[in-house]
C-alpha positions as CSV (number, residue, x, y, z in Angstrom):
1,X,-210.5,102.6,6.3
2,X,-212.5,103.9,8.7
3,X,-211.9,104.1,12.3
4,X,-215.5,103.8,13.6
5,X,-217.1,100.9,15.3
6,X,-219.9,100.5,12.9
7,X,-220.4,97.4,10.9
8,X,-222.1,99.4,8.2
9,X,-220.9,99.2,4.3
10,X,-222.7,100.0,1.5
11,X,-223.0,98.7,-2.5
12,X,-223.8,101.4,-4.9
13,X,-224.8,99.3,-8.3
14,X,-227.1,96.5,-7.7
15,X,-226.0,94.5,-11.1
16,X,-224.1,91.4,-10.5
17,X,-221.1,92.4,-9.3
18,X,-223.0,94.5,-6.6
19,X,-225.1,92.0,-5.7
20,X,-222.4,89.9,-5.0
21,X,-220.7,91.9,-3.2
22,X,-223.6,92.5,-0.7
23,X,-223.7,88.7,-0.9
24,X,-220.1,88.9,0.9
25,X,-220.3,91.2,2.7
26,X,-223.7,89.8,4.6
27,X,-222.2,86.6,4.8
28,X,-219.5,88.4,7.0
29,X,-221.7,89.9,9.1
30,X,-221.8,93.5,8.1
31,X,-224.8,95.7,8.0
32,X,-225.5,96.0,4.0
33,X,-227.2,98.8,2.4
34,X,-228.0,98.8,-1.6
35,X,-228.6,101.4,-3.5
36,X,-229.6,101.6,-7.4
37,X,-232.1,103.5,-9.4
38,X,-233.6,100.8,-10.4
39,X,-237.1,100.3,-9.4
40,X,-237.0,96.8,-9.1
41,X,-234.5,96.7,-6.6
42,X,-235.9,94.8,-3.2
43,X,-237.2,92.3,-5.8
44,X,-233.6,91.8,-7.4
45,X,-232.3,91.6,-3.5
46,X,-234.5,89.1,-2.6
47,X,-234.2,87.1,-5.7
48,X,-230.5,87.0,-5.3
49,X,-229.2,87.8,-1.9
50,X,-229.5,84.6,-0.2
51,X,-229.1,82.2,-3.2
52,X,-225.9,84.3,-3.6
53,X,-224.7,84.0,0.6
54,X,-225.5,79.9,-0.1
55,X,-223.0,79.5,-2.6
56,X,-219.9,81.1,-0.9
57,X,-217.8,78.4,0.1
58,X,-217.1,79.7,3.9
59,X,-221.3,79.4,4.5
60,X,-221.3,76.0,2.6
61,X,-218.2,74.3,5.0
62,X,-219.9,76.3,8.3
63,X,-223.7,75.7,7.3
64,X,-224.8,79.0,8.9
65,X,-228.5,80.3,8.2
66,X,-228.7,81.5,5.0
67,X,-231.6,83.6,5.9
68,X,-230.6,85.4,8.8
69,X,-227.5,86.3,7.0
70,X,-229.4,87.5,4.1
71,X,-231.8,89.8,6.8
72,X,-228.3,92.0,6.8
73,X,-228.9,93.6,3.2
74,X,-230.8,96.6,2.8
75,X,-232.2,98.9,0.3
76,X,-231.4,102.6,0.7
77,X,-233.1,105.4,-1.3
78,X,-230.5,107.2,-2.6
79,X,-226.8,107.4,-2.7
80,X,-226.4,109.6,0.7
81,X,-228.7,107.3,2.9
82,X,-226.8,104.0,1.6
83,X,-223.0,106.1,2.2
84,X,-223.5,108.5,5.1
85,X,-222.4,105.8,7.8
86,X,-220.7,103.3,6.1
87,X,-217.0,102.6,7.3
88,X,-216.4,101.2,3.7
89,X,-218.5,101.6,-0.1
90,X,-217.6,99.5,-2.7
91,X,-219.3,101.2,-6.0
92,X,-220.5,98.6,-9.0
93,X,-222.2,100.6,-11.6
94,X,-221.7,101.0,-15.2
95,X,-218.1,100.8,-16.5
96,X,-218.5,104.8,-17.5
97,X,-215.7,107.1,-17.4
98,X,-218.2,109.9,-16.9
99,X,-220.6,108.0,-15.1
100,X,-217.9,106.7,-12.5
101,X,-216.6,110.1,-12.3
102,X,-219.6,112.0,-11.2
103,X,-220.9,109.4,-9.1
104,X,-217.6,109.1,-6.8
105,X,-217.8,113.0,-6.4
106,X,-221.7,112.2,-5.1
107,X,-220.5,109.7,-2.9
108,X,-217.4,111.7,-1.4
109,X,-220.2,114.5,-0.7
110,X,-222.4,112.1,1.8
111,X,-219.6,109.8,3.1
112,X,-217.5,109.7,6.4
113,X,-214.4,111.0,6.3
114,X,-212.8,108.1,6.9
115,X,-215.2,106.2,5.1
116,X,-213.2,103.6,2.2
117,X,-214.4,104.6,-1.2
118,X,-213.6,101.6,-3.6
119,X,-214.3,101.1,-7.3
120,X,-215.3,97.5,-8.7
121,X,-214.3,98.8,-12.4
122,X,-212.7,96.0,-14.4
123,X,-210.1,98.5,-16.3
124,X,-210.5,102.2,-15.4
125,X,-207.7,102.9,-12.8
126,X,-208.9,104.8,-9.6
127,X,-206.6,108.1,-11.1
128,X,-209.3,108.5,-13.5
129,X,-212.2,107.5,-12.1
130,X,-211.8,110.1,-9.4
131,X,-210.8,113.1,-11.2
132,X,-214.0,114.9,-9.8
133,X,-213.4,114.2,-6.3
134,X,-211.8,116.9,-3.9
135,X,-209.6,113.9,-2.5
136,X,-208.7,111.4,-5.1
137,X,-206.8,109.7,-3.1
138,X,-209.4,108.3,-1.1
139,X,-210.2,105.8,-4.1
140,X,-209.0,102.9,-4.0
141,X,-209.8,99.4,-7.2
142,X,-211.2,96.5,-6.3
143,X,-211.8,94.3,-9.1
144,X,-213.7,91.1,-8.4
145,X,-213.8,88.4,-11.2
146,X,-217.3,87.0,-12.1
147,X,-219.1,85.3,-9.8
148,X,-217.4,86.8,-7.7
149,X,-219.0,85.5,-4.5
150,X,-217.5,82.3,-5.8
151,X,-214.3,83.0,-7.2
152,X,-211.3,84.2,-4.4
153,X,-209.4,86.8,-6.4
154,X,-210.0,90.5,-6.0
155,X,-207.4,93.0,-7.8
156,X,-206.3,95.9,-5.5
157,X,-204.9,98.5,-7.0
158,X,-204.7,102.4,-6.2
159,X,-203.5,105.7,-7.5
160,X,-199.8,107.0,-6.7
161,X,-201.1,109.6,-4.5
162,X,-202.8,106.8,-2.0
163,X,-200.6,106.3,1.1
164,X,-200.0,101.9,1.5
165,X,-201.8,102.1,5.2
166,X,-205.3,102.4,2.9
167,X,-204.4,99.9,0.9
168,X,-203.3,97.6,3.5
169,X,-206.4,97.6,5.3
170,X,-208.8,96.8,2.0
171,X,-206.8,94.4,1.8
172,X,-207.5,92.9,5.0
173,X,-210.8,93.9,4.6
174,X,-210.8,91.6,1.5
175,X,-208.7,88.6,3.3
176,X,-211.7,88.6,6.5
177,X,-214.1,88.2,3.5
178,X,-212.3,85.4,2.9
179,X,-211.4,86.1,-0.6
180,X,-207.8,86.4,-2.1
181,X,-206.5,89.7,-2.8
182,X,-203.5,90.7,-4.9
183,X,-201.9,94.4,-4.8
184,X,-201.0,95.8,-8.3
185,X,-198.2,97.7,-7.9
186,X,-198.4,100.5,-10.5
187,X,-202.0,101.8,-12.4
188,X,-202.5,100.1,-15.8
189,X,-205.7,100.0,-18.0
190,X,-207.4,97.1,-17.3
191,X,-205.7,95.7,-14.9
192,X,-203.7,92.2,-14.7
193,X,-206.5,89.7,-15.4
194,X,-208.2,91.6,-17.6
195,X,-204.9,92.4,-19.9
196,X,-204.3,88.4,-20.1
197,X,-207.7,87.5,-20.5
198,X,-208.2,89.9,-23.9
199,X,-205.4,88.2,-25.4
200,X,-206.5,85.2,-25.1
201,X,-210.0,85.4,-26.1
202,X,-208.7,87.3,-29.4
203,X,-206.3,84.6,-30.4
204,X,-209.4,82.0,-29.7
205,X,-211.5,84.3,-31.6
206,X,-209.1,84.5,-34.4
207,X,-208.8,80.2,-34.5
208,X,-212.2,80.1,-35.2
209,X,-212.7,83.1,-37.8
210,X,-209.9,81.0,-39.6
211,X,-211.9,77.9,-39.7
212,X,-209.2,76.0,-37.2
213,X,-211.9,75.0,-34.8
214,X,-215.2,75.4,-34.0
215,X,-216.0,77.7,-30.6
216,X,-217.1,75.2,-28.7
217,X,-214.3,72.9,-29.8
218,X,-211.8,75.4,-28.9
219,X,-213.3,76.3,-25.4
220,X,-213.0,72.1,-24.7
221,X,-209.5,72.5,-26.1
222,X,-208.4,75.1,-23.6
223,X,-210.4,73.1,-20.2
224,X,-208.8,69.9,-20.8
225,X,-205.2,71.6,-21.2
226,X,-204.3,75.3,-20.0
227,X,-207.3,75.6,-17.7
228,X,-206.1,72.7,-16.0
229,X,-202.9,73.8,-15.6
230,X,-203.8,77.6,-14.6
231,X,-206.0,76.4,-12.5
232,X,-203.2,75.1,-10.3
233,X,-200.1,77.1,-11.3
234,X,-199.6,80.5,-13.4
235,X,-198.3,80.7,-16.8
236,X,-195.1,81.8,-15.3
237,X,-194.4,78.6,-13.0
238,X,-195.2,76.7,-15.7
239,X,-192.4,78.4,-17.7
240,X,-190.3,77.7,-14.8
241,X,-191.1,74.0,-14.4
242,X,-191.7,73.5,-18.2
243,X,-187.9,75.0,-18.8
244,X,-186.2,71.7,-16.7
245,X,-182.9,72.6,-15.5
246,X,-183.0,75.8,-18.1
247,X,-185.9,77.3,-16.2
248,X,-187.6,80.7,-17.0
249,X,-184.7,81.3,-19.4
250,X,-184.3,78.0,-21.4
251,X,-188.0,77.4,-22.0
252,X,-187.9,80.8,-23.1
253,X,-185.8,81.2,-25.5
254,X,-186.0,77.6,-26.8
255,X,-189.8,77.0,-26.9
256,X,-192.1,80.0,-26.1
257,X,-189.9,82.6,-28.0
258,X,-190.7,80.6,-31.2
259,X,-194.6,80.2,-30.6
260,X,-194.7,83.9,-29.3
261,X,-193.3,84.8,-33.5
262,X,-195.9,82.0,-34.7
263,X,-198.5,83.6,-33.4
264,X,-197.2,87.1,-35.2
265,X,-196.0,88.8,-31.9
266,X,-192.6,90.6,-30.9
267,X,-190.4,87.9,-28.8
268,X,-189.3,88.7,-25.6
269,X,-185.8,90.1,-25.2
270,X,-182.8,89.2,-23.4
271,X,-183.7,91.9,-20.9
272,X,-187.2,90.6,-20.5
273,X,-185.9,87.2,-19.9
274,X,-183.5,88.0,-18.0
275,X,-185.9,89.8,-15.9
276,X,-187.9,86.4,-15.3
277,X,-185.2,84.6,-14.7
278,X,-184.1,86.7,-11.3
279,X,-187.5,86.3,-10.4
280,X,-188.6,82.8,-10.6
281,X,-185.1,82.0,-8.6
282,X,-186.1,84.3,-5.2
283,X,-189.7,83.5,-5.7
284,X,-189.1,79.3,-7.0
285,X,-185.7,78.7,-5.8
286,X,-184.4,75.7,-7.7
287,X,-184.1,73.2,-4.8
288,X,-188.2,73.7,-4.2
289,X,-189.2,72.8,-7.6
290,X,-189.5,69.3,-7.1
291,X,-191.3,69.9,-4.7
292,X,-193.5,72.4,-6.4
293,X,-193.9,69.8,-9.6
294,X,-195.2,67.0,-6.7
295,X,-197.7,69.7,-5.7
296,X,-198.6,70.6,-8.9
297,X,-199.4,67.0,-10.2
298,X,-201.2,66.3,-6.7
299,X,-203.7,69.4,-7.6
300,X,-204.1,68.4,-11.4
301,X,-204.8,65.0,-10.5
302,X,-207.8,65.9,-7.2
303,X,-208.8,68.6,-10.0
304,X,-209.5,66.2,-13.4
305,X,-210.9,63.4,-11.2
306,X,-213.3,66.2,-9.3
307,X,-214.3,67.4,-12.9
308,X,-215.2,63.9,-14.4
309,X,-217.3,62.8,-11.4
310,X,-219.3,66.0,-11.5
């Protein structure tokens, strides 16, 4: 990250992931400048900007001005007069190999050298997407998910070449935004979320292709079950909680292993399992899970009651 004073950041892509971003970034009192070919671009900024900055929850609980927070977006007239000062530039153009490519090369021309370069792609990892830069390293992921001036999680993720310091300031950066952001460990196409979410929406796809249930039958099937539930624990707590006193391990083997072969897919192995097993003890050690079932319920409940009365 950069070490100058300035307040300055800049969105290359004004779609709307980028306006969103500008969105946040506004809200948190940085100087904003936009930049995007497109020539209906102040338009698009002030269509969106401060209807965007109203619906983060921070402005909602604080009830700042809206308005004055939306005079901190910009539009800059080309890539080198929205990057040349900007102590961090999160790019949201098209999800392009080539495209991404060329453009961080541009923007590695104009910015600081200490500037943050960061990439809102959803699944190309920042080892590709910077293969024309002189300094790949410099590129850093961070994936949003849609709206994301509304939803907390961003996906950090960077190449092996990109010393941890970097990362742990975006990730700061992120956190003062107020959102919630997760390190990936290792590069992967498409991420975490991303990998999960295409399975899922090809086995819906597949229920109703087979005549099982009807889409929006399906999508009401999922929100008054799993989205529930994932809404206040992950698939892998729930594993853990579902498994009783066998945990990870026994719901694994004596439920899920069984569905996984319904659903024509490989079972998990011992290793794998075993695997999960290690983990959910050192990161849900057995003598927290009742209280992490009391928690759970609590959320489930203030969740289902908040979705009937809206």
């Amino acid at each position: 990250m950069s070490t100058q004073t300035t307040k300055n950041t800049a969105v290359i892509g004004a779609g709307v992931i980028g306006l969103s971003w500008a969105a946040m970034f506004a809200a948190a009192g940085y100087q904003v400048r936009v930049y995007d070919p497109r020539p209906d671009l102040a338009d698009i900024l002030h269509a969106s900007v401060a209807l965007y900055i109203s619906q983060i929850p921070a402005v909602q609980n604080a009830g700042a001005d809206v308005n004055a927070l939306a005079q901190n977006v910009s539009v800059a007239q080309s890539v080198e007069e929205a990057v040349c000062d900007a102590m961090l530039i999160q790019e949201a153009g098209p999800e392009k190999i080539e495209f991404k490519q060329a453009l961080f090369a541009q923007i590695e021309q104009f910015a600081a050298p200490d500037a943050m370069i960061v990439s809102s792609s959803s699944g190309i990892p920042s080892s590709v997407a910077g293969l024309k830069m002189r300094d790949a390293s410099r590129l850093l992921i961070g994936h949003p998910f849609n709206p994301p001036h509304i939803l907390p999680l961003v996906e950090v993720c960077a190449a092996p070449s990109t010393a941890q310091r970097h990362i742990d300031v975006l990730m700061d950066f992120y956190t003062h935004l107020g959102k919630k952001p997760i390190q990936l460990h290792k590069e992967i196409k498409g991420f975490v979320v991303n990998r999960l979410q295409a399975v899922l929406i090809r086995e819906a796809a597949f229920l109703v292709e087979q005549g099982v249930v009807n889409m929006a039958e399906l999508d009401e099937l999922f929100k008054q079950s799993l989205g529930v539930r994932y809404a206040t624990i992950g698939p892998l707590l729930s594993s853990c909680l579902g498994g009783g006193a066998g945990g990870v391990s026994g719901f694994m083997n004596h439920i899920m292993n069984g569905l996984i072969e319904t659903v024509g897919q490989t079972p998990l192995s011992a290793a794998s399992i075993d695997l999960l097993e290690t983990q959910s003890q050192e990161a849900y050690p057995a003598e927290l899970r009742a209280q992490l079932i009391q928690k759970r319920d609590r959320q489930q409940i203030w969740l289902v009651s908040g979705l009937e009365a809206v």
